[in-house]
Phi, psi and omega in degrees: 000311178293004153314274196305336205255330153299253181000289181295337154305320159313322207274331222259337180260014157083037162266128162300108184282121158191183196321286195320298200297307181297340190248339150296358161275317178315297193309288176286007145270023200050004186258115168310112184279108175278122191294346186267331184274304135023287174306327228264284216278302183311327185276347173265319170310002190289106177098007193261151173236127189275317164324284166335326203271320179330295185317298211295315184255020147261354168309340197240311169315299141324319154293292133015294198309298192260038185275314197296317169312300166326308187296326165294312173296312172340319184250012167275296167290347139326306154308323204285284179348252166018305175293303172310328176286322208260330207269325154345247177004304175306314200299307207288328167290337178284339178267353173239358188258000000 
């Protein structure tokens, strides 16, 4: 993670990603940098527009929030029923008990 996480420094400070830049971050955070994983990551970012790929996957987060609300008031009103049913129940065990 902490790769992807050099890289979007690079990217967010207008920097050209590549080996150097990424194995000098690395470097001055404390993590012994491995060169093949390096190497891995400047070749897939090659062509990708990181702006882009950013938008796309906050796009699903965003939608997401508000599934989770729904989902909440849901079991809210459930509960509330659920409540209504027990307290039913009660009047009527109280005219037979």
């Amino acid at each position: 993670m902490e790769y992807i996480y050099a890289a979007m420094l690079l990217h967010k400070a207008g920097k050209q990603i590549n080996e150097s830049g990424i194995n000098k971050i690395l470097e001055a955070a404390g993590i012994t940098p491995q060169e093949t994983r390096i190497k891995a990551l400047v070749a897939a970012l090659d062509g990708v527009d990181i702006e882009k790929a950013i938008k796309e996957a906050a796009i699903p987060v965003a939608t997401a929030a508000p599934i989770k609300q729904e989902t909440k008031k849901e079991e809210k009103k459930e509960e509330k029923k659920e409540e209504k049913i027990e307290q039913a129940a009660a009047g009527l065990g109280a005219l037979f008990g």
